[in-house]
N, C-alpha and C positions, 0 to 999 in steps of 0.2 A: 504494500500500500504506500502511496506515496500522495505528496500534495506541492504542489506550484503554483505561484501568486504570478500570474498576469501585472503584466505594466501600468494597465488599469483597472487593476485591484480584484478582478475575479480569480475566484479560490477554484483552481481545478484538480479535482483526485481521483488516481487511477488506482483501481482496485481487483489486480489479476482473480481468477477463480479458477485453478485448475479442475478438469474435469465435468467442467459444463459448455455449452453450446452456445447459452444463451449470451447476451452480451445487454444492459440496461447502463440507457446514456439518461442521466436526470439533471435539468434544471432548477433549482432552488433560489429564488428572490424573494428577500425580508420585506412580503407585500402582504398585509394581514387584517381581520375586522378588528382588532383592537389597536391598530393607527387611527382606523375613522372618527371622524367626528359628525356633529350634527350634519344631515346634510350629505353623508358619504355612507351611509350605513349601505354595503353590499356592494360596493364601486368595488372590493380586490376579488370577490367572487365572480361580478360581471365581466372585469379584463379578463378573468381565467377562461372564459368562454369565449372570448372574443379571440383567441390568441388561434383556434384550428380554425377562424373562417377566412382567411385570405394575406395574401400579404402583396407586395409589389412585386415582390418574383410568380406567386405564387396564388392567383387573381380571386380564387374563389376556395368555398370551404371544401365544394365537391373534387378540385383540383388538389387540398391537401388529403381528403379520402383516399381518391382514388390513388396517389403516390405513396403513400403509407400501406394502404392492400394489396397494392403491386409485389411489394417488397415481404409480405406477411406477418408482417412486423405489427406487434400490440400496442397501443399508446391509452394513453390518460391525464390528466390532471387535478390537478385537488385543491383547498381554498380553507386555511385554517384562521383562529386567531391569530399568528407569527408568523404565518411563512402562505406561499404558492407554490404549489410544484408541479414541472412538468416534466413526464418522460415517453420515452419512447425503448420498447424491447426489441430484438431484433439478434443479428446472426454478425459475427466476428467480419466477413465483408462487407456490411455495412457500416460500420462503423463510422466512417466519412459521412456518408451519404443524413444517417442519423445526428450527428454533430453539425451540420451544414441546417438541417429540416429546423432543428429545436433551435437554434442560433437564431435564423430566420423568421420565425415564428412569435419568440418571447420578443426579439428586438426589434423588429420589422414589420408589426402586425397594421392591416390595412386601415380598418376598424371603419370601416364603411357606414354613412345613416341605417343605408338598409337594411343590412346585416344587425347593428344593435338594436331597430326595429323588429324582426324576425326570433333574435335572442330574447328580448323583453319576454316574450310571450313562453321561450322554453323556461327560462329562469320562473316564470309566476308560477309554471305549474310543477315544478321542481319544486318550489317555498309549498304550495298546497297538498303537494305529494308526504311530505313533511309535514306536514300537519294533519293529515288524515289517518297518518299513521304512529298511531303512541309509540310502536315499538323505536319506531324512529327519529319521533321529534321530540318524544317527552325528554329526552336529556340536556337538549336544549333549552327547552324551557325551567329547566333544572338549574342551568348555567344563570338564566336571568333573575331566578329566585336569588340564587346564592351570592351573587355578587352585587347585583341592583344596578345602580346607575353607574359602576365602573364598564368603561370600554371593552372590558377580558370577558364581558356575559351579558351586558345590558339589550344586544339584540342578537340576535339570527345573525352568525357569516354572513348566509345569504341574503339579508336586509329585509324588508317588509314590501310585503304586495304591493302597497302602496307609491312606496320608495322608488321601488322597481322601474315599475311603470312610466314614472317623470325623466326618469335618466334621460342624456342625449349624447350624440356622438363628442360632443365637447367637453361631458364630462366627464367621461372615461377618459380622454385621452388629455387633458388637464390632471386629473388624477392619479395616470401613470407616469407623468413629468417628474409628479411630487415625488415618489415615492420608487421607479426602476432607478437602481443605481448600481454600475457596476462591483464597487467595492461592497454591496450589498447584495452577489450574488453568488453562488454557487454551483460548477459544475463536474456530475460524480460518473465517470464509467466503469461500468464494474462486467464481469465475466469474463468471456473468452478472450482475453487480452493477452497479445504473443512481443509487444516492443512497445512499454511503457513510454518513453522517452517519444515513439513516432504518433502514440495518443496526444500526448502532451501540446507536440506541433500542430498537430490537427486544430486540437481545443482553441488554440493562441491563435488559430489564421481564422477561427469561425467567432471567437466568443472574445479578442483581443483587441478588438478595435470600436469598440462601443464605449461611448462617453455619455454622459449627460449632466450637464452643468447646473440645471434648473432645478437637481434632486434639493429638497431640505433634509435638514436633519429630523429622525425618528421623535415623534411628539414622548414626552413623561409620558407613562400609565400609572392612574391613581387606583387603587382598590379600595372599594369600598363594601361591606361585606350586610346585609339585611338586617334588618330588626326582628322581623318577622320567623315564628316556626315551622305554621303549617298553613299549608294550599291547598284550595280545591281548583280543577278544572274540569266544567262539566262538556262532556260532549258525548258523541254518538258512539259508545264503544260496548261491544259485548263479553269483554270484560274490565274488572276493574285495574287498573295501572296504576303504580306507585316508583316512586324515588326517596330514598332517602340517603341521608350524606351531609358532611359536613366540611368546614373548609379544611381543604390539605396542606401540602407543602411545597416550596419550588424548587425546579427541577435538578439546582446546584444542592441544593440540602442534604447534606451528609449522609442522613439518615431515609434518603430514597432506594436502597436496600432493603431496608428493614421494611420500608413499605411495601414495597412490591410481593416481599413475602406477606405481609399480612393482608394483603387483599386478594393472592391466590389463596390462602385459606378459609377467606373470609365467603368469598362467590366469585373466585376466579378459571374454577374447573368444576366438574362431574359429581367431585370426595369434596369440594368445598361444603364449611358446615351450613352457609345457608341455603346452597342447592337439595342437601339432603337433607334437610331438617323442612323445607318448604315443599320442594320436588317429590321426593321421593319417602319418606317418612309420611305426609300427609296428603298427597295428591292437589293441591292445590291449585299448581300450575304449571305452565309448557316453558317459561325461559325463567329464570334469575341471570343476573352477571353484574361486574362489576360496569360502572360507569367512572374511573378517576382517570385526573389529567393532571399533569404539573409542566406550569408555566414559570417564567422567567420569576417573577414578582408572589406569585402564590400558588396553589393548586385546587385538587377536589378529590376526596374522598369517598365516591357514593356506592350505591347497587339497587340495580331497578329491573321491577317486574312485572309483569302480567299476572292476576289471580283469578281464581272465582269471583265473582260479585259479592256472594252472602257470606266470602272468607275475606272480604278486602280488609278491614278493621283489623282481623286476628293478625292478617299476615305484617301489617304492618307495624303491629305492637310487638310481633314477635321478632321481626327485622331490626326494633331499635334496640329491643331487651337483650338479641342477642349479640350487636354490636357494641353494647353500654359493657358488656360483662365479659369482651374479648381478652381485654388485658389478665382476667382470669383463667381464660379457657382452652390457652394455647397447650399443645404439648408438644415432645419432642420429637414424635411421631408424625404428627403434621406439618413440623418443620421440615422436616427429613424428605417427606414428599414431598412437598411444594421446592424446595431447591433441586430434587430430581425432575421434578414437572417442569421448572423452568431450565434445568438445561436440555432436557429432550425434546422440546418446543424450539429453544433456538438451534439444537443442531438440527434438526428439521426444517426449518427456516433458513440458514446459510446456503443448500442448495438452491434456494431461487436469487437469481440476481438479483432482483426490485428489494429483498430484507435487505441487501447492503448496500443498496444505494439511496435507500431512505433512510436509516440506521446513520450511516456516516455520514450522508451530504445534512441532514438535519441539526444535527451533532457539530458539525463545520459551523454552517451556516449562524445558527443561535449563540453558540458558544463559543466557537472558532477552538474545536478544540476535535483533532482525531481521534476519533473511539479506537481504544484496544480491545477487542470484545472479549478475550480470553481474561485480558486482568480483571473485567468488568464481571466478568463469573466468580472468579476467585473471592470476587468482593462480595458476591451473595452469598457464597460458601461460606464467610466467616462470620455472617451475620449470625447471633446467639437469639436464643429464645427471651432471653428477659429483655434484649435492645425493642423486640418486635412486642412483648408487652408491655414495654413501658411506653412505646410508640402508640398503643390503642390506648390506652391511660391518657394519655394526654391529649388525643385525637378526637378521642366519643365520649368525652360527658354529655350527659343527657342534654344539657342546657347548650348543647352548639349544637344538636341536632336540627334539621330543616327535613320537612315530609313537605312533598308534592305528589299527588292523587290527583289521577282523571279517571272519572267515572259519569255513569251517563244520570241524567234527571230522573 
């Protein structure tokens, strides 16, 4: 693994993988909802879609289709609180060809009226897609309880129907002025890679010569964390849905080890104690899991469910009782598992290029800091049982708990 700083500040890392095919080239630019402000809620989600409809080389969105399917190569993008990202997978002789696309695409993007017209309408029904569905918006709406009117949760990444809809092609592209900046970008290849050093030239003839002088600097992020314990939202669901959780830790915090173990214990897997104590013990319902995040400034704690309707109460009394009395209930047993559970996840994971090119270029990018993944195991290894209960001691008294519940009228 290696890393080289471009002349205009983009971080490029090539990350051989012997024994796979595959070859993922990712883009990483510090463009996130919690930069927005009034006014911009959903603008780094919108550029994220804007970026596969056309460029000047590259006239339309069906033009970047169709050169991406030719090639059979998979792509995506994605649109967090902190970052954007975009990649493309693909086969070892491409590699040019990929590095040239994503280059072209992130910095050269058309951003046509008509085009952001056409997107409006994908983007609203992606935000109501999200909303019709608990399994997958209630965490979001999780994020807004928990923090309130801080930036890190106060709305939807992807901004409000509303919001959406007034965008114009000036504001997107005013928008991306503020905030693309080379030395605020990141770019990760990782797999079939045979001449480290002939990636590297690549990267600097595709991704080396992009300037923008008009970037400002990244706004403060204030946290602010609710008054408030518990919510209801009512909607059309036929079962009852719940979140509960409380504020976590950020993501430099010494002790994000110790978390990590106690929230695969907690409903991080199958033997977690509140998948089998909800699941399987009392039939109550089809998913638990965790829901936590940790950001630069703070994190989240939580795990959210689906239940019965005429068990939502129970389950949810029993979700905080059993989280309030974690720092009691660990043993060494379920330590034991949970740190085999987590290295047989990630070696299972290291066979696909896209875990280490997200893994590291995210890691770059936020932190500026290259992940060791093995030292980074080690470090879960020596975590002790009492570091992870005194972690839930301090994490889950009852009085920082927050319940969010949707259920129907």
């Amino acid at each position: 693994m290696k890393i080289k700083v471009l002349d205009n500040g983009v971080r490029v890392v090539t990350i051989p993988l012997k024994g796979l095919r595959a070859v993922t080239i990712e883009v990483f630019v510090k463009i996130g909802s919690k930069y927005e402000k009034k006014g911009e809620h959903g603008l780094s989600h919108f550029l994220e879609h804007m970026a596969f409809k056309g460029t000047g080389k590259r006239e339309s969105a069906e033009m970047v289709n169709l050169e991406i399917d030719g090639k059979g190569a998979s792509y995506n993008a994605g649109t967090s609180q902190e970052l954007t990202t975009y990649y493309i997978t693909t086969v070892r002789e491409n590699i040019e060809w990929g590095l040239e696309l994503l280059s072209d695409i992130v910095f050269n993007p058309k951003i046509k009226s008509i085009e952001v017209i056409r997107e409006r309408g994908v983007i609203v029904e992606e935000l109501k897609m999200y909303q019709d569905n608990p399994v997958m918006g209630l965490s979001e709406e999780f994020y807004k309880l928990m923090f309130g009117e801080s930036p890190i949760g106060c709305w939807d990444v992807g901004g409000e129907v509303g919001e959406v809809e007034k965008y114009s092609r000036e504001d997107i592209v005013g928008y991306r002025q503020k905030f693309l900046s080379p030395n605020r970008s990141v770019v990760v290849v990782a797999g079939d890679i045979d001449n480290d050093d002939k990636v590297e030239e690549l990267a600097k003839k595709y991704f080396g010569g992009y300037e923008n002088k008009a970037a400002i600097e990244l706004p403060t992020v204030e946290i602010k964390i609710t008054e408030g314990k518990y919510f209801e939202k009512i909607k059309q669901v036929e079962q009852g849905h719940f979140c509960v959780g409380v504020e976590g830790i950020g993501r430099n915090d010494s002790r994000r080890y110790a978390l990590k173990l106690l929230e695969i214990i907690m409903a991080g897997n199958t033997s977690s104690m509140l998948y089998n104590e909800i699941r399987e013990k009392r039939g109550w319902a089809y998913y638990i899991h965790s829901i936590g995040q940790s950001f630069e400034e703070t994190g989240l704690v939580g795990v959210q469910s689906g239940v019965r309707k005429d068990r939502l109460t129970q389950a949810v009394d029993l979700t905080v009782n059993m989280m309030t009395g974690m720092n009691e209930g660990i043993s060494e047993k379920q330590m034991d598992r949970a740190k085999s559970f987590l290295r047989g996840k990630t070696g299972l994971a290291m066979d696909r290029s896209e875990y280490w090119s997200e893994l590291v270029g995210a890691e770059m990018l936020l932190d500026d800091r290259l992940v060791d993944l093995e030292k980074e195991l080690i470090k879960y290894d020596k975590v002790t049982r009492q570091q992870v209960k005194e972690l839930a001691g301090e994490l889950f008294p009852l009085e920082k708990m927050k319940i969010l519940v949707a259920k129907a009228s």
